[in-house]
C-alpha positions as CSV (number, residue, x, y, z in Angstrom):
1,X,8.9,15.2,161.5
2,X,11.0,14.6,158.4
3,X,11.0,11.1,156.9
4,X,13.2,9.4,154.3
5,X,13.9,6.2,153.1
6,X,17.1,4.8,150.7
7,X,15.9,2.9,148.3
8,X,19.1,1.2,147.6
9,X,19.0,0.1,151.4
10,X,18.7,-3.8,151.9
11,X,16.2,-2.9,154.7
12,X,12.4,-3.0,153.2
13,X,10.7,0.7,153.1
14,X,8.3,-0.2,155.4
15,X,10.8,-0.7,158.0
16,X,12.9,2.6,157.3
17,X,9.8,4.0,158.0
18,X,8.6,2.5,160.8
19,X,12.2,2.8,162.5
20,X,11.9,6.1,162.2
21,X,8.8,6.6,163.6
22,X,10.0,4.8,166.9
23,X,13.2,7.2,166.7
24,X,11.1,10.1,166.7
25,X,9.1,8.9,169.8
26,X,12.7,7.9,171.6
27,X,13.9,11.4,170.8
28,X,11.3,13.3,171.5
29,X,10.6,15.0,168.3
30,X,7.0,12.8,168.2
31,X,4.8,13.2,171.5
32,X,2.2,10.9,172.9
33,X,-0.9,11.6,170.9
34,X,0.7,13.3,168.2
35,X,-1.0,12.5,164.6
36,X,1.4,11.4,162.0
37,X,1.1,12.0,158.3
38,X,-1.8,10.5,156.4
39,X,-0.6,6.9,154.5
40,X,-1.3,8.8,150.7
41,X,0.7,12.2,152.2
42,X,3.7,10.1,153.5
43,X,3.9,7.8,150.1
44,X,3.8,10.6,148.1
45,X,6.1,12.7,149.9
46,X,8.8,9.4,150.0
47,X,7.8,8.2,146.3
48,X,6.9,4.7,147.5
49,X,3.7,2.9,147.1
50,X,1.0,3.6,149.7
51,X,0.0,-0.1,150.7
52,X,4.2,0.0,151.8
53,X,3.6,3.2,154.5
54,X,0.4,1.4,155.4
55,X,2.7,-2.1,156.2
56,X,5.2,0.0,158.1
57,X,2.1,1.9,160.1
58,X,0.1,-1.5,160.6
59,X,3.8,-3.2,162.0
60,X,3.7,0.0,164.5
61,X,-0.4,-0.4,165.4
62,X,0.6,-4.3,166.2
63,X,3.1,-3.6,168.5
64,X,1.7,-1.0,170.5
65,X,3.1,2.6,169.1
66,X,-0.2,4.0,167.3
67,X,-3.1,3.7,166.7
68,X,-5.0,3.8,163.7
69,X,-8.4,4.5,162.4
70,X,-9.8,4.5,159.0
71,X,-10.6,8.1,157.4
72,X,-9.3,9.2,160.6
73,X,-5.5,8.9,160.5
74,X,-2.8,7.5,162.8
75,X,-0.9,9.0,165.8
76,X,0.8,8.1,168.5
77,X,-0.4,6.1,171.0
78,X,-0.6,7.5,174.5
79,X,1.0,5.0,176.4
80,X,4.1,4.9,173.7
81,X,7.5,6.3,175.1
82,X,11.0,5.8,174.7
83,X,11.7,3.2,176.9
84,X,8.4,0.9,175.1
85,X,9.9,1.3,172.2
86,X,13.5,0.4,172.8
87,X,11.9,-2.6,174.9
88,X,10.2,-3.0,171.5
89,X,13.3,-2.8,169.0
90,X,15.0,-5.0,171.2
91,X,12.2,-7.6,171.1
92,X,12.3,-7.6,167.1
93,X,16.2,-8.3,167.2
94,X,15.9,-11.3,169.7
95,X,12.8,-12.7,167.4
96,X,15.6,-11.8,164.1
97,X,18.3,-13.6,165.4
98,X,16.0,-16.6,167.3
99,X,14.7,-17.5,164.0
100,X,18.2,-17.2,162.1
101,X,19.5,-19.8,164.3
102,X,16.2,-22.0,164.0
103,X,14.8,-21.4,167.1
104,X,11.1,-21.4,168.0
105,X,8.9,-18.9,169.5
106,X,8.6,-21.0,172.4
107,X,12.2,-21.7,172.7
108,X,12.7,-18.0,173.0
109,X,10.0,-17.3,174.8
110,X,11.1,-19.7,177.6
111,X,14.7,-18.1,177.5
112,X,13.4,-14.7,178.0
113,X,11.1,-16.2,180.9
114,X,14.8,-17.8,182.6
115,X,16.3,-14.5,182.0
């Protein structure tokens, strides 16, 4: 898989990257169990700072896409799929706009719960 980011983009590196690692599981072109680059490979391949790649891959390990392991890498879970992780980018954008109109987690949490 090819990544890029934009560094001109208002959206943070670490979320380029991590949005494209959930595109590549939607489309296809990453497979259940399939080990992405290492943190150093991807930074110096993007020209960004490692600990950013490492924010980006820990934001993906918290929510369920991969997994990783120190000195051992990071590849995709295999329970992650296209539908997960549209579920998933879906999720982020309710919690984005819930907290730009002041709402608390357990306002939106009880929303989703009457929906």
């Amino acid at each position: 898989m090819f990544f890029r980011v934009d560094h001109a983009s208002p959206v943070s590196l670490a979320d380029q990257i991590a949005v494209q690692v959930r595109a590549g599981i939607a489309s296809g072109e990453l497979s259940p169990g399939e080990r992405l680059p290492t943190a150093r490979d991807l930074a110096e391949g993007l020209r960004v700072n490692m600990h950013t790649v490492l924010r980006a891959y820990g934001r993906l390990r918290d929510e369920g896409t991969i997994e990783m392991r120190q000195g051992r890498g990071a590849w995709v879970r295999p329970e992650a799929n296209a539908a997960m992780v549209r579920i998933t980018e879906l999720a982020a954008q309710l919690a984005a706009e819930g907290r730009k109109l002041g709402l608390s987690a357990q306002e939106l949490t009880r929303l989703v719960e009457l929906s």
